[in-house]
N, C-alpha and C positions, 0 to 999 in steps of 0.2 A: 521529615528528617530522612526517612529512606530514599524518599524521591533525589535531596539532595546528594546522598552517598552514592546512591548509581549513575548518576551524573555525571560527580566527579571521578569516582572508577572510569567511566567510558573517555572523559578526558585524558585523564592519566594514563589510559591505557592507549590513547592513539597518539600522545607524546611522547611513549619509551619505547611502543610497538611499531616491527615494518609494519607501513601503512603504503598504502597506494598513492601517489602524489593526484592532484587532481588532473593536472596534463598529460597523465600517462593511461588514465579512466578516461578523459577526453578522443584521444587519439585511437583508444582499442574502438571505444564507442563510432568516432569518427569509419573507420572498415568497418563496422558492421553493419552499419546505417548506408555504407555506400554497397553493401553485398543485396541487402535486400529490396534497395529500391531499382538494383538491376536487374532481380529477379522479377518483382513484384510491381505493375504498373499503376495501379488505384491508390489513392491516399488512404481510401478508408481501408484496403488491404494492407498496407501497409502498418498503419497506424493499430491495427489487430494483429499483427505476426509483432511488433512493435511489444502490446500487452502480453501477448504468448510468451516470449525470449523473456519478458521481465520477469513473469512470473515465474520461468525456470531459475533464472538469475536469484531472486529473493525467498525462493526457497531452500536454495544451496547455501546463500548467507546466511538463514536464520539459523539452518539444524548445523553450520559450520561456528558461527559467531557466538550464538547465545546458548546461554546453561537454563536447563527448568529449576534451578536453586533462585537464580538471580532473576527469570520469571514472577519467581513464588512473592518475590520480597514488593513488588510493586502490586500485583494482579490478587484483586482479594478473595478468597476462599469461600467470601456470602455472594460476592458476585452483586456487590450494592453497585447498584449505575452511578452514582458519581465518583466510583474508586475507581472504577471500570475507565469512568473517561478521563481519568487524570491519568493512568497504565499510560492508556490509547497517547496520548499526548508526549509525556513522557519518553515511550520508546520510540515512537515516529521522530519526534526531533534527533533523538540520539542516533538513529538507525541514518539518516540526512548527515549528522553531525560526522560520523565516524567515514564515511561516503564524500563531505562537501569537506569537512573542516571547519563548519558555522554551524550553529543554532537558528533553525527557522523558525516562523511561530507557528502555534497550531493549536487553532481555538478549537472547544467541543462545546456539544450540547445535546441536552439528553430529549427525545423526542416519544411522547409514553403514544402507545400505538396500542391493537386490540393484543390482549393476551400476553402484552407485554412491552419493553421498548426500543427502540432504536439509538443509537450514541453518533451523532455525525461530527467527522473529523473535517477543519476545511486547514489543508498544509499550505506555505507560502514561503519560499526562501527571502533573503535579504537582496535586494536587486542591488545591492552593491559589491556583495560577493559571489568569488568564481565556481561554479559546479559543473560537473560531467557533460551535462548537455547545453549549455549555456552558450550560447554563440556559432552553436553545430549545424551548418547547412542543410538544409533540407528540400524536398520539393513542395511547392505549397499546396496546402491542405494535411500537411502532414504535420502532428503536434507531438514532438518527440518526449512529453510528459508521459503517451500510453505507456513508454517503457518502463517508467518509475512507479507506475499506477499498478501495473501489474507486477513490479516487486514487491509493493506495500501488498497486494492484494492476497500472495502469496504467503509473504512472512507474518501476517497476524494471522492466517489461515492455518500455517506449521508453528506459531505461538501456541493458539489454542488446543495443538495437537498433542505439544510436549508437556501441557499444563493438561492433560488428559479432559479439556472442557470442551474438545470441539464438537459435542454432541447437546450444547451449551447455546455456542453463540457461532454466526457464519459471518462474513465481512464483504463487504466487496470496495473498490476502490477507480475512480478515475480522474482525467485532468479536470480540472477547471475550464467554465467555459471565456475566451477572451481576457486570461492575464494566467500567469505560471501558477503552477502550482498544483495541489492535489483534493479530492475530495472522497471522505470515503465514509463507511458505514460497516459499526459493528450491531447486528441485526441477532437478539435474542430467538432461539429456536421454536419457541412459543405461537409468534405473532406468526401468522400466514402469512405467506409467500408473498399472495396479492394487495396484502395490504401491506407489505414492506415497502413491496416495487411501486406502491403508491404514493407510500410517504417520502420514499428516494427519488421520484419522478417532481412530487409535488416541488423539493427543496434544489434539483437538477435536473429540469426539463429532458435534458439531453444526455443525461448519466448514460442510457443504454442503446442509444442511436448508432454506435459504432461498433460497442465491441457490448456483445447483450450477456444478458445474465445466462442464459445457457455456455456460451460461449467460456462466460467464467467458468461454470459447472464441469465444461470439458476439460478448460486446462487446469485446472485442479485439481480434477481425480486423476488427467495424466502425470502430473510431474508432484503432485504429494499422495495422490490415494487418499483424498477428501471429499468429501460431497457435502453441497450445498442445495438447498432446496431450488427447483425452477418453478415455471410455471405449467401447467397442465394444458395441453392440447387444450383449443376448442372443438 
């Protein structure tokens, strides 16, 4: 029943609230994507300055957009994994929703690992409706979801901040490989690092090929003052 009412809040509120038209996110989007691919000559450069920008982006949204009241009412207090990934579901559509105008799906699954577990989100919009980056030129090799991957990556990172748990759980987030959409991971503080990055490896070969988990580590602590566990020199 709560899930239901924050739903329809988040509707209600992007029917009688300015909201940003989806063609007006398109076009900012569209110059920004053309400033950095002028700068920037590598796709995989790119495609990580790409996750950087998001991540500023999605954490400005969160500490702007969201209340720790209306946090509280989905995100449970025992911190049970399967409350945990209805939250994670929940707010990912709605956070898409208030951003696209549509409801995407967004299946979870709880993954028990050593010392504790992993919750893996996989996001998927509706390919029949219109979003920000949908249709936006690019150079090839460049997969302009880094930039949504690192919003998501950001705003359940400044979630867990305002909900004073992020000493809790860490997240991390990226595209899909070969069709839209997102993939992500909320990773209990518990489970070692190496065996996170194993179980996130084992479920998306390619999760950390482009943009690595340090890489998250950096822009995290620069634009929220978070930290997430890496991994330790050899």
């Amino acid at each position: 029943m709560k899930e239901l009412v924050v739903e329809l809040a988040a509707k209600l509120q992007k029917k009688f609230a300015p909201t940003v038209h989806v063609l007006i996110a398109k076009l900012l989007f569209t110059m920004f994507l053309a400033e950095v691919q002028g700068r920037l000559s590598s796709p995989d450069e790119i495609n990580k300055e790409l996750h950087k920008y998001g991540a500023w982006i999605g954490s400005r949204c969160m500490a702007q957009l969201a209340k720790p009241e209306d946090l509280e009412k989905i995100h449970p207090r025992n911190q049970e994994p399967c409350k945990v990934a209805r939250g994670m579901s929940l707010y990912g559509r709605l956070a898409w929703y208030l951003f696209a105008g549509h409801l995407p799906t967004l299946e979870t699954e709880i993954i028990e690992a050593e010392k504790g577990v992993l919750i893996k989100g996989v996001l998927k919009p509706d390919p029949e409706k219109d979003y920000f980056i949908k249709g936006v030129v690019s150079m090839k090799g460049v997969n302009l979801f880094y930039f949504t991957s690192g919003a998501y990556e950001a705003a359940a990172q400044m979630g867990f901040k305002m909900l004073n748990i992020d000493n809790l759980w860490w997240s991390v987030w990226r595209p899909l490989e070969g069709e839209e959409g997102l993939i992500g991971f909320y990773v209990w503080r518990r489970v070692p690092v190496e065996k996170a990055v194993e179980v996130i490896e084992k479920n998306a070969p390619w999760f950390f090929k482009t943009v690595s988990l340090e890489d998250s580590a950096k822009f995290l602590r620069e634009y929220l003052g978070a930290s997430i566990p890496v991994l330790r020199s050899q």
